[in-house]
mmCIF file as gemmi writes it, N, C-alpha and C atoms, coordinates in Angstrom:
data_model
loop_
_atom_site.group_PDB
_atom_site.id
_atom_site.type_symbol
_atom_site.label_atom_id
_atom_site.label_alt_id
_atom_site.label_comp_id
_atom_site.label_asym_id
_atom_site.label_entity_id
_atom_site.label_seq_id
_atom_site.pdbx_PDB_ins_code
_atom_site.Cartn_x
_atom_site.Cartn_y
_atom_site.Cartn_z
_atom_site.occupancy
_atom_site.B_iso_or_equiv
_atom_site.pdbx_formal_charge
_atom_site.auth_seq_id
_atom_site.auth_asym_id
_atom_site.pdbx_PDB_model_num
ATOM 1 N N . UNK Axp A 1 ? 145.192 141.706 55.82 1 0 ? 1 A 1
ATOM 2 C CA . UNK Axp A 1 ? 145.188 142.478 57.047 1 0 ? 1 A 1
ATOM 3 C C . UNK Axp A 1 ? 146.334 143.488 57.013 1 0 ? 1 A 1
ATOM 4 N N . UNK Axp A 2 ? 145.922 145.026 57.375 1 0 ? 2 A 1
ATOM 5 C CA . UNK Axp A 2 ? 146.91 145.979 57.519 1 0 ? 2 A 1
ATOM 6 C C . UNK Axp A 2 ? 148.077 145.769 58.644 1 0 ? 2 A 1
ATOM 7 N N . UNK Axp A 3 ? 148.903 145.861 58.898 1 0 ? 3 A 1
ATOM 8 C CA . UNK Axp A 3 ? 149.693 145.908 60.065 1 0 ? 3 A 1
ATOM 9 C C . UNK Axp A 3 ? 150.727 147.484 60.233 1 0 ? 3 A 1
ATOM 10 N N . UNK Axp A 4 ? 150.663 147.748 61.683 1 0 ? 4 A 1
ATOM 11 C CA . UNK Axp A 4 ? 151.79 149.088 61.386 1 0 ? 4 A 1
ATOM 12 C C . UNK Axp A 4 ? 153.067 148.579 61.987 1 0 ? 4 A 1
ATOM 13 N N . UNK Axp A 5 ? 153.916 148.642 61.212 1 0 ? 5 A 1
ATOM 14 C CA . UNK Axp A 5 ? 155.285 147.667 61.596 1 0 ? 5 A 1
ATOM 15 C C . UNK Axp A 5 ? 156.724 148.718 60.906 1 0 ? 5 A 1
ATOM 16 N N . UNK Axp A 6 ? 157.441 148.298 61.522 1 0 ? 6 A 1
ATOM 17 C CA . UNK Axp A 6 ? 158.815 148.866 60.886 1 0 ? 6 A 1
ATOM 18 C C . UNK Axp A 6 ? 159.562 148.538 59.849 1 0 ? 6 A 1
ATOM 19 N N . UNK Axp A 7 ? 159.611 149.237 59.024 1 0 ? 7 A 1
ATOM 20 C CA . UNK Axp A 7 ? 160.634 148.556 57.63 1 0 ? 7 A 1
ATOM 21 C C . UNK Axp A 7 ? 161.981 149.8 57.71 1 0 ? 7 A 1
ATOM 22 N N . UNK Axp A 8 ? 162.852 148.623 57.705 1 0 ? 8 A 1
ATOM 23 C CA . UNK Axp A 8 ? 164.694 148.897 57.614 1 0 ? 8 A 1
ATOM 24 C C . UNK Axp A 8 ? 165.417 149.926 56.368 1 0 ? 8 A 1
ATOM 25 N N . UNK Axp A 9 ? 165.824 150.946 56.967 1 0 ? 9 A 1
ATOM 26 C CA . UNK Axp A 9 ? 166.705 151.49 55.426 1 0 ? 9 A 1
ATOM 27 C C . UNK Axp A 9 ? 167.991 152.189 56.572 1 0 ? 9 A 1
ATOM 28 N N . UNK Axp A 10 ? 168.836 152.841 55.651 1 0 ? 10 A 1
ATOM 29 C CA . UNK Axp A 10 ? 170.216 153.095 56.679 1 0 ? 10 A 1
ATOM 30 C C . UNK Axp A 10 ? 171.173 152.165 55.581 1 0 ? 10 A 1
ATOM 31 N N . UNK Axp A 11 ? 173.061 152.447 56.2 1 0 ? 11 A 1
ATOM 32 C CA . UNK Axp A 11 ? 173.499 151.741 55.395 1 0 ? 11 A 1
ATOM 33 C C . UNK Axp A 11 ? 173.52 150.33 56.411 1 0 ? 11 A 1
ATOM 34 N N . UNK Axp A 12 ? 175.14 149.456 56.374 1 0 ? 12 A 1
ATOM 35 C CA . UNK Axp A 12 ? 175.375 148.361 57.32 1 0 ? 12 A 1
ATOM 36 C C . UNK Axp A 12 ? 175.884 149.154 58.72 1 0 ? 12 A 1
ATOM 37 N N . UNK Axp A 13 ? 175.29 148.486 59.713 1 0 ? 13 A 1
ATOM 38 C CA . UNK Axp A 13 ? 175.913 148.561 60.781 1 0 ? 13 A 1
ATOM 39 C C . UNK Axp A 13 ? 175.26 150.558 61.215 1 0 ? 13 A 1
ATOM 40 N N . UNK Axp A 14 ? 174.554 150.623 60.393 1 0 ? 14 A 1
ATOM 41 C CA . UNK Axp A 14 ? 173.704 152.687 60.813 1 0 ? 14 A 1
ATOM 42 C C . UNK Axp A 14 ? 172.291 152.792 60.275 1 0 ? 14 A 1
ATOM 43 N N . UNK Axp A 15 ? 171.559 151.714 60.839 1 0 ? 15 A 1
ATOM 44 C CA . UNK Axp A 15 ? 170.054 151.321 60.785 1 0 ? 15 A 1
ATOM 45 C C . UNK Axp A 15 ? 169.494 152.459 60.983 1 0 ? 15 A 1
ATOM 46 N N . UNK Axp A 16 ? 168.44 152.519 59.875 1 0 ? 16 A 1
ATOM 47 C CA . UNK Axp A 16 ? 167.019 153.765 60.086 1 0 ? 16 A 1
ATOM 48 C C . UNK Axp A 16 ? 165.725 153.07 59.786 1 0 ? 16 A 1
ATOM 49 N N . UNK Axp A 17 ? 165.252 153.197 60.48 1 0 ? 17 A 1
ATOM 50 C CA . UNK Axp A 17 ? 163.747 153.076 60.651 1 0 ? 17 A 1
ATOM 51 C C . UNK Axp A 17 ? 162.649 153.505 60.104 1 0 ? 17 A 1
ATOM 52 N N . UNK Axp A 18 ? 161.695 153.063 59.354 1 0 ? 18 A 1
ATOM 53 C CA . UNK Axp A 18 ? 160.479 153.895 59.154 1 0 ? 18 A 1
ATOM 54 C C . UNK Axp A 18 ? 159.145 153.472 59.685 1 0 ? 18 A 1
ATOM 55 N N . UNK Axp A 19 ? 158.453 154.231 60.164 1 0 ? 19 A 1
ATOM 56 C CA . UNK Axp A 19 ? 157.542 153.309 60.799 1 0 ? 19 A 1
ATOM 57 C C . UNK Axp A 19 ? 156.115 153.546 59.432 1 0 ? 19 A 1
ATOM 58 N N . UNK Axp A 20 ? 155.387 152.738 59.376 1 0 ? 20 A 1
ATOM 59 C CA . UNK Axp A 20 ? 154.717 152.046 57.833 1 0 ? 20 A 1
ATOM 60 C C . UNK Axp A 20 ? 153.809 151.563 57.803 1 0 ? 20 A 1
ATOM 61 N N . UNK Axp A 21 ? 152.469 151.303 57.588 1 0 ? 21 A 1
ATOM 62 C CA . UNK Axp A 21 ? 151.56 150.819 57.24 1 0 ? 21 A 1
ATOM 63 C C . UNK Axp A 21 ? 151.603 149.871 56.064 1 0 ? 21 A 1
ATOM 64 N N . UNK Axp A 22 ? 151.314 148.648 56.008 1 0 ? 22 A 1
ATOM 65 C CA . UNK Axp A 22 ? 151.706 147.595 55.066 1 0 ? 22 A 1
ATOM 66 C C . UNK Axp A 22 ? 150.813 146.429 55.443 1 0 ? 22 A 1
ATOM 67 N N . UNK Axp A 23 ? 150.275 145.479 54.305 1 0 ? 23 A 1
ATOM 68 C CA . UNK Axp A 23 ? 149.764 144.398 54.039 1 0 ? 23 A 1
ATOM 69 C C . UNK Axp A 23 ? 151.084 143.093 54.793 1 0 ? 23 A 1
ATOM 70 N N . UNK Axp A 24 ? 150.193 142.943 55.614 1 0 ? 24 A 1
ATOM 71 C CA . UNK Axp A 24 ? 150.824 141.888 56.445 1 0 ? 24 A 1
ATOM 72 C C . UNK Axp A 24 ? 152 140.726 55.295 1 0 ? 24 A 1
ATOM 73 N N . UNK Axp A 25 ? 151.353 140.492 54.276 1 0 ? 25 A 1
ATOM 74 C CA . UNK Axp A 25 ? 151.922 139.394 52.961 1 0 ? 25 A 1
ATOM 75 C C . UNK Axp A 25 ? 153.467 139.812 52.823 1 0 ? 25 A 1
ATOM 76 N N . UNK Axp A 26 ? 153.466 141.25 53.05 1 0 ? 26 A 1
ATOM 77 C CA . UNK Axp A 26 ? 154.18 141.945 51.97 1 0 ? 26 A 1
ATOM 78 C C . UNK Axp A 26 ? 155.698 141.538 53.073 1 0 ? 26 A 1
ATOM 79 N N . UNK Axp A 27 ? 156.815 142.14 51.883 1 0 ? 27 A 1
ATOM 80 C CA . UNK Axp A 27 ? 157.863 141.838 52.941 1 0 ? 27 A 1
ATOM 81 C C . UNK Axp A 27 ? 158.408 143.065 53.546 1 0 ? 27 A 1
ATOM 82 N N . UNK Axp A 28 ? 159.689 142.839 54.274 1 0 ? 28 A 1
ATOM 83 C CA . UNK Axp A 28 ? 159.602 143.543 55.906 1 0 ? 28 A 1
ATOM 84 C C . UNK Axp A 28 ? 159.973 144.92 55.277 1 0 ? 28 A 1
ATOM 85 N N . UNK Axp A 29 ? 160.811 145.338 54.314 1 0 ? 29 A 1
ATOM 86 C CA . UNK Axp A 29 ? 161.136 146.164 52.982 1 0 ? 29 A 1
ATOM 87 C C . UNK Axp A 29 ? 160.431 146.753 52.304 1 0 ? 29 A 1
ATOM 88 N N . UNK Axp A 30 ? 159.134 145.818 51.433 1 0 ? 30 A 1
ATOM 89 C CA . UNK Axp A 30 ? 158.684 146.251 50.65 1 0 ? 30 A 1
ATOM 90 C C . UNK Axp A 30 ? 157.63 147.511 50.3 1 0 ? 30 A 1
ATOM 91 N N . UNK Axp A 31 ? 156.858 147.11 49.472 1 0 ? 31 A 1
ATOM 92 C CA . UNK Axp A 31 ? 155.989 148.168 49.338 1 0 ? 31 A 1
ATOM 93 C C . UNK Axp A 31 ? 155.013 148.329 50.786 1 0 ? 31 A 1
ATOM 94 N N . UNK Axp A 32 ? 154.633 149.736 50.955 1 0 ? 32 A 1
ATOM 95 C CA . UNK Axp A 32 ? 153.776 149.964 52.153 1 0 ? 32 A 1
ATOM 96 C C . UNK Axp A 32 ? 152.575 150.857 51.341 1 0 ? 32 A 1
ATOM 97 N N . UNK Axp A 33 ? 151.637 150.789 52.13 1 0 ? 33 A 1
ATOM 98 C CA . UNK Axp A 33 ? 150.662 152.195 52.087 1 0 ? 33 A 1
ATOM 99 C C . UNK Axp A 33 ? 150.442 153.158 52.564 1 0 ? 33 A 1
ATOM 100 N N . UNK Axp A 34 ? 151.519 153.124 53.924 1 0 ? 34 A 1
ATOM 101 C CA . UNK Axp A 34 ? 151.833 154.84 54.065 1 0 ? 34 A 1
ATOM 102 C C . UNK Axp A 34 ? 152.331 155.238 55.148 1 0 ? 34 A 1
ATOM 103 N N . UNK Axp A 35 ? 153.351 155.529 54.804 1 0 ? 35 A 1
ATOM 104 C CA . UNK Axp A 35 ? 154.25 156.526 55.71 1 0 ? 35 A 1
ATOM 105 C C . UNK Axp A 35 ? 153.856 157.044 56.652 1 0 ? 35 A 1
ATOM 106 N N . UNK Axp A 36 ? 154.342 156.426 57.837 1 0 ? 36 A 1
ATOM 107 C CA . UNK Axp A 36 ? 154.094 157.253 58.867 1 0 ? 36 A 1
ATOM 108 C C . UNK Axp A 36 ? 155.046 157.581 60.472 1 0 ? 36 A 1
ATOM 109 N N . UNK Axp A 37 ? 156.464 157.613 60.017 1 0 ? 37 A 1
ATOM 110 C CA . UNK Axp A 37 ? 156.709 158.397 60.777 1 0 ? 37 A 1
ATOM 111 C C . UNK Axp A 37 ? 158.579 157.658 60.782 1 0 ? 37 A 1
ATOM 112 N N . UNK Axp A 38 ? 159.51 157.991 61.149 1 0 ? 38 A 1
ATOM 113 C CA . UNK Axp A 38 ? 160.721 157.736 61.177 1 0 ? 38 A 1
ATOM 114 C C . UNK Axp A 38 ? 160.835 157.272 62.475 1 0 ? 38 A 1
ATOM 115 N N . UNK Axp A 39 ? 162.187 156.696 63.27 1 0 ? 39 A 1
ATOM 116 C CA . UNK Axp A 39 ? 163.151 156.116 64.233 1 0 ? 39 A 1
ATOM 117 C C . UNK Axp A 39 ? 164.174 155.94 63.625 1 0 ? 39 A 1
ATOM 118 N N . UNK Axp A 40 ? 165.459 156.813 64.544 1 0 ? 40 A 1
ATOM 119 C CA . UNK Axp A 40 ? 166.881 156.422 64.555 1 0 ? 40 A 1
ATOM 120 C C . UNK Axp A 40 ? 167.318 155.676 66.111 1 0 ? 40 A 1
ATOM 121 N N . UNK Axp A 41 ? 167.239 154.016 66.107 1 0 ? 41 A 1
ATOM 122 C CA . UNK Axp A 41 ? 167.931 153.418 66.782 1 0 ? 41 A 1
ATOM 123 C C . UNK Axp A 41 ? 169.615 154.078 67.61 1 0 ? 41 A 1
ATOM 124 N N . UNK Axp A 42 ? 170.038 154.252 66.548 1 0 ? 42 A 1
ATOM 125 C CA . UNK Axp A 42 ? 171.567 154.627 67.211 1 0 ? 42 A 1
ATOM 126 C C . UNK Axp A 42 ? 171.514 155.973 68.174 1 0 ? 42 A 1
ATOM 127 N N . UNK Axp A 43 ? 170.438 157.072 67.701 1 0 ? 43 A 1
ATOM 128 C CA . UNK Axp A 43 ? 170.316 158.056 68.663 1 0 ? 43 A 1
ATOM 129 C C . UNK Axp A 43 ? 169.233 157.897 69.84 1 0 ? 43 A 1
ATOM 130 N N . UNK Axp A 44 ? 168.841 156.598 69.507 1 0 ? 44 A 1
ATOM 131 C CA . UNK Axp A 44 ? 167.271 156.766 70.775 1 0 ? 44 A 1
ATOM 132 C C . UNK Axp A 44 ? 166.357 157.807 70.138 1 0 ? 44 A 1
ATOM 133 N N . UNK Axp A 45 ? 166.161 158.401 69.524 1 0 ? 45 A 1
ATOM 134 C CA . UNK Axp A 45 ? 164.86 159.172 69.216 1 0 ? 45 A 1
ATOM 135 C C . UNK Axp A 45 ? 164.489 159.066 67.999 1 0 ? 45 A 1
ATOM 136 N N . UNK Axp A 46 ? 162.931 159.409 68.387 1 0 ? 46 A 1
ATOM 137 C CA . UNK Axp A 46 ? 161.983 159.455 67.322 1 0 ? 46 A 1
ATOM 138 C C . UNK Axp A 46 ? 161.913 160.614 66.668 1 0 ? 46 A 1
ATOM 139 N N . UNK Axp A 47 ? 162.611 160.946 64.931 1 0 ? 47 A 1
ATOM 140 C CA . UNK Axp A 47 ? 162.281 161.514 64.488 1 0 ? 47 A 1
ATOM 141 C C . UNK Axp A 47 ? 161.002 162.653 63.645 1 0 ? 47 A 1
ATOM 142 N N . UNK Axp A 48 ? 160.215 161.699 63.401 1 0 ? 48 A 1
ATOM 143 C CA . UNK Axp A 48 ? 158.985 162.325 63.23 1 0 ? 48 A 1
ATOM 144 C C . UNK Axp A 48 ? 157.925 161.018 63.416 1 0 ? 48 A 1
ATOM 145 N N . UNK Axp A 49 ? 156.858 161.339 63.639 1 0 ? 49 A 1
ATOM 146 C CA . UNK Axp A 49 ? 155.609 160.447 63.975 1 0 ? 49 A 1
ATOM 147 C C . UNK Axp A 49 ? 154.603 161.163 64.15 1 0 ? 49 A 1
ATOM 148 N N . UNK Axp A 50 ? 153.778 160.269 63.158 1 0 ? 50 A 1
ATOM 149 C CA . UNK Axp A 50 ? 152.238 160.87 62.875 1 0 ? 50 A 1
ATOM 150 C C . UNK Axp A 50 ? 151.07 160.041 63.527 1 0 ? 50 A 1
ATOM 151 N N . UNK Axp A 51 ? 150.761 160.113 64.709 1 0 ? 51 A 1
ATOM 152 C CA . UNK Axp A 51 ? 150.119 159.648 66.18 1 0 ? 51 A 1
ATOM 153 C C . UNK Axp A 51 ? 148.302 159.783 65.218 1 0 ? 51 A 1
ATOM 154 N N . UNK Axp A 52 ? 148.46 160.817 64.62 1 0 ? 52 A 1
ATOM 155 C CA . UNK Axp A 52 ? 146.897 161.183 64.106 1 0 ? 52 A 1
ATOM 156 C C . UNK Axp A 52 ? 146.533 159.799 63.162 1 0 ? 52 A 1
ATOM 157 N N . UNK Axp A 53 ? 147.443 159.653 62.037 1 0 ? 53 A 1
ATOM 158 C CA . UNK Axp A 53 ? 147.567 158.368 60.951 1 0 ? 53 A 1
ATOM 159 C C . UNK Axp A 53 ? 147.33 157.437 61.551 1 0 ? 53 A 1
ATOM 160 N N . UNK Axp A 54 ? 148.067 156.85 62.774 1 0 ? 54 A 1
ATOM 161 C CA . UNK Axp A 54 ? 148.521 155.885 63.23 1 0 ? 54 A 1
ATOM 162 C C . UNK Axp A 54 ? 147.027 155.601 64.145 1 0 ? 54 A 1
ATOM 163 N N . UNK Axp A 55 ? 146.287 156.295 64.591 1 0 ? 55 A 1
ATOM 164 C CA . UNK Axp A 55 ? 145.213 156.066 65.19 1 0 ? 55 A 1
ATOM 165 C C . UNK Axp A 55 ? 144.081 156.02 63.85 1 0 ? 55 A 1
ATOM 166 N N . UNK Axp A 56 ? 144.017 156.511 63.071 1 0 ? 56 A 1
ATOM 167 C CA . UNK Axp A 56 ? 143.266 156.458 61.976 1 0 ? 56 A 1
ATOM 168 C C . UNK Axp A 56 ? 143.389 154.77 61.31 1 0 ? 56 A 1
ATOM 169 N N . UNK Axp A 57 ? 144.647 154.126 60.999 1 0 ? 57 A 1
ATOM 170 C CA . UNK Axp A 57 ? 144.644 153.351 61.021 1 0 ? 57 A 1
ATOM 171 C C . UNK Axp A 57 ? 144.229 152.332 61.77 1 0 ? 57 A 1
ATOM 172 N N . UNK Axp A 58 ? 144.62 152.242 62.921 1 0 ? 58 A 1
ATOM 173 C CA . UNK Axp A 58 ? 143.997 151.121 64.139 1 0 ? 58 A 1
ATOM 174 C C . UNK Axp A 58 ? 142.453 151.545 64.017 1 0 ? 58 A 1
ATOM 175 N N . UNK Axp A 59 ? 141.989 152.498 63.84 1 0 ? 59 A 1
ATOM 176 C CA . UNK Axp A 59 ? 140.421 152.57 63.818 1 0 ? 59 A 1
ATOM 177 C C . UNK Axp A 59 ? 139.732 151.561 62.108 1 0 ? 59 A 1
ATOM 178 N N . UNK Axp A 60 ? 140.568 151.624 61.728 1 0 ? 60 A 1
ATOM 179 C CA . UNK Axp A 60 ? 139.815 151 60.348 1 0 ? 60 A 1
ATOM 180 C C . UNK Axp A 60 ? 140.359 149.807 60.489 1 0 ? 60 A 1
ATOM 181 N N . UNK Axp A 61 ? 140.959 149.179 61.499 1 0 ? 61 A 1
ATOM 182 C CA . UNK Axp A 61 ? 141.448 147.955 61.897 1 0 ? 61 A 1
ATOM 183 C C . UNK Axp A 61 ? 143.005 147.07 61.676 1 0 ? 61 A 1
ATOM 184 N N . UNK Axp A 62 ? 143.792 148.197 61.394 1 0 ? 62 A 1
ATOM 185 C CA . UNK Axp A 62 ? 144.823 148.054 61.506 1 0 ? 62 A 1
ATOM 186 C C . UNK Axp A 62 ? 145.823 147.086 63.129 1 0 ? 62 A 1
ATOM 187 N N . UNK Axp A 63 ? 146.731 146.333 62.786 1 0 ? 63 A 1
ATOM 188 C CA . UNK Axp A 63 ? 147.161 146.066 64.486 1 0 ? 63 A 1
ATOM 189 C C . UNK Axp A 63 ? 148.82 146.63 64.307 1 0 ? 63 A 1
ATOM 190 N N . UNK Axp A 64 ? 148.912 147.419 65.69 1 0 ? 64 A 1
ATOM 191 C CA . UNK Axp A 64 ? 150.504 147.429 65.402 1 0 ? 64 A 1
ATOM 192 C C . UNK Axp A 64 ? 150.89 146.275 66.056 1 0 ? 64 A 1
ATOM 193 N N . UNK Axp A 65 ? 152.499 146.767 65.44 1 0 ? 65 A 1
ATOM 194 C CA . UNK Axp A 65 ? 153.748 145.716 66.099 1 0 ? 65 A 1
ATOM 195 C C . UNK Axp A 65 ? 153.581 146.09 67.699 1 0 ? 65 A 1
ATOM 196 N N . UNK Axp A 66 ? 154.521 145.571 68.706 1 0 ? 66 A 1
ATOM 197 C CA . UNK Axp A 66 ? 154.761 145.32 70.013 1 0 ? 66 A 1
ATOM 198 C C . UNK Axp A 66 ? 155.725 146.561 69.749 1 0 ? 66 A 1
ATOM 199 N N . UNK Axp A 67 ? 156.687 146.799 68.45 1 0 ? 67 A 1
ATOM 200 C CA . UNK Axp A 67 ? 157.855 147.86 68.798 1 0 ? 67 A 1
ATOM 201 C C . UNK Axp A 67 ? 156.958 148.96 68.452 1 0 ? 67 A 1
ATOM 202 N N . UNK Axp A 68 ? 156.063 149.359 67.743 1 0 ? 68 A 1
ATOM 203 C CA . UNK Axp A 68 ? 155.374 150.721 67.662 1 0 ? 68 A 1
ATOM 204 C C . UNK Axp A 68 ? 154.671 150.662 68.683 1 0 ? 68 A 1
ATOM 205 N N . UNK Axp A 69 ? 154.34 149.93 69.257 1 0 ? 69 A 1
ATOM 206 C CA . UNK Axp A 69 ? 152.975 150.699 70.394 1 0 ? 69 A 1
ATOM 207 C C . UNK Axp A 69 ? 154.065 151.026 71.29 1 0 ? 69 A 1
ATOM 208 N N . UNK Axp A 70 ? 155.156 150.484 71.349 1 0 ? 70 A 1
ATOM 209 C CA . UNK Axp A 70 ? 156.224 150.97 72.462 1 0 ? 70 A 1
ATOM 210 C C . UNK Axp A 70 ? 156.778 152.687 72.233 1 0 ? 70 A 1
ATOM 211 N N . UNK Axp A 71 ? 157.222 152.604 70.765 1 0 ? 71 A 1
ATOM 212 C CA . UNK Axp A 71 ? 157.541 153.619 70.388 1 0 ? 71 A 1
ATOM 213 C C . UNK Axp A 71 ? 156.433 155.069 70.619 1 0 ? 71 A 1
ATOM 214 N N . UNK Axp A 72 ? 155.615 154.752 70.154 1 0 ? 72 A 1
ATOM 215 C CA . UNK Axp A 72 ? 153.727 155.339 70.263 1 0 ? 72 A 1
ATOM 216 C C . UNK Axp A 72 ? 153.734 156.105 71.79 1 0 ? 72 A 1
ATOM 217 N N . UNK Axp A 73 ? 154.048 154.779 72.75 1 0 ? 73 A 1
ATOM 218 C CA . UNK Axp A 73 ? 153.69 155.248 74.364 1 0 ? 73 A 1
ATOM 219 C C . UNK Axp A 73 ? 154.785 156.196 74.586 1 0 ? 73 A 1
ATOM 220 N N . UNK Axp A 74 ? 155.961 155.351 74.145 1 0 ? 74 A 1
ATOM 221 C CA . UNK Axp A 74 ? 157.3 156.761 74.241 1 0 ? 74 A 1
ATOM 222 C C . UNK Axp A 74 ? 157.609 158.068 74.267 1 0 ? 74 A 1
ATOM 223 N N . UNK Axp A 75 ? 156.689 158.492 72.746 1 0 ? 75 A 1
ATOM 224 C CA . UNK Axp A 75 ? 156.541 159.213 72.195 1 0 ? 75 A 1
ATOM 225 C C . UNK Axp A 75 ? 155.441 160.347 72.541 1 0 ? 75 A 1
ATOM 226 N N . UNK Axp A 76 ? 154.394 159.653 73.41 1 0 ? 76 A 1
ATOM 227 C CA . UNK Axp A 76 ? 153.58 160.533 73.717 1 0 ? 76 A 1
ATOM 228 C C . UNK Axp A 76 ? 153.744 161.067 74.968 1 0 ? 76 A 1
ATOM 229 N N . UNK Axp A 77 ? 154.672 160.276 75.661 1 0 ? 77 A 1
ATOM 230 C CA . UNK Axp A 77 ? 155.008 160.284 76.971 1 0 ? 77 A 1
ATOM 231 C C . UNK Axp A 77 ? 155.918 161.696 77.237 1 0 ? 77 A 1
ATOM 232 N N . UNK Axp A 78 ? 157.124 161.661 76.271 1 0 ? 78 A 1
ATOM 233 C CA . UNK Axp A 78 ? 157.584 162.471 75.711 1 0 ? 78 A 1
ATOM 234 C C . UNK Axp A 78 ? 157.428 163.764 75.169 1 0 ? 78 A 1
ATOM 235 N N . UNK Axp A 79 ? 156.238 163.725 73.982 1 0 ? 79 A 1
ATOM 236 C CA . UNK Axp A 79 ? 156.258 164.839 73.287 1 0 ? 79 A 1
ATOM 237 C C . UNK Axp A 79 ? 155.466 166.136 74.251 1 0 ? 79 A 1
ATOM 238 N N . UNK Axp A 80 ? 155.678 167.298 73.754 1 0 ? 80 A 1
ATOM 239 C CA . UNK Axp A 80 ? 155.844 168.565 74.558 1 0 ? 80 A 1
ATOM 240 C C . UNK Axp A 80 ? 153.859 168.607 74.373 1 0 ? 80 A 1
ATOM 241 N N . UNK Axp A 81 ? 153.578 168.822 75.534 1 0 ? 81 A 1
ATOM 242 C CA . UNK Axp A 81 ? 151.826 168.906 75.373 1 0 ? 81 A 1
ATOM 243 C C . UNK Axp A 81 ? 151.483 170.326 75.186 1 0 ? 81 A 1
ATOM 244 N N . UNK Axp A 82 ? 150.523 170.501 73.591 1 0 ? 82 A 1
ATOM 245 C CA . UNK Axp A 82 ? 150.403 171.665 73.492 1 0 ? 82 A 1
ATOM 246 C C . UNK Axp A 82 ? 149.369 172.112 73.872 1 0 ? 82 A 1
């Protein structure tokens, strides 16, 4: 099962975020299948996010985490409507 979940990079103590598409097995780090979108914790904002992917995924049956659909609603709530 796909999951869209967050995997950790940054150094100690200046966490970065990526938000990721990945085989549930896999670990919280490891390999993913695809990139989709950044978070910097320490500033509160979402760097980039790809809302199009991220629905493409959940359509082929992907589930997100509880912190991306948060991030997701945030984000759309947020971003400038073109």
């Amino acid at each position: 099962m796909v999951k869209i979940r967050l995997s950790r990079l940054g150094k100690t103590n200046r966490p970065y975020w990526r938000i990721v598409a990945v085989d549930s097995r896999k670990k919280r780090d490891g390999a993913f299948l695809d990139n989709l979108g950044t978070y910097d914790p320490i500033k509160h904002e979402i760097i980039k996010l790809n809302v199009e992917g991220i629905s493409e995924w959940v359509s082929k049956g992907a589930e997100c985490s509880a912190t991306v659909k948060k991030l997701v609603k945030n984000y759309k709530k947020l971003a400038p409507q073109a």
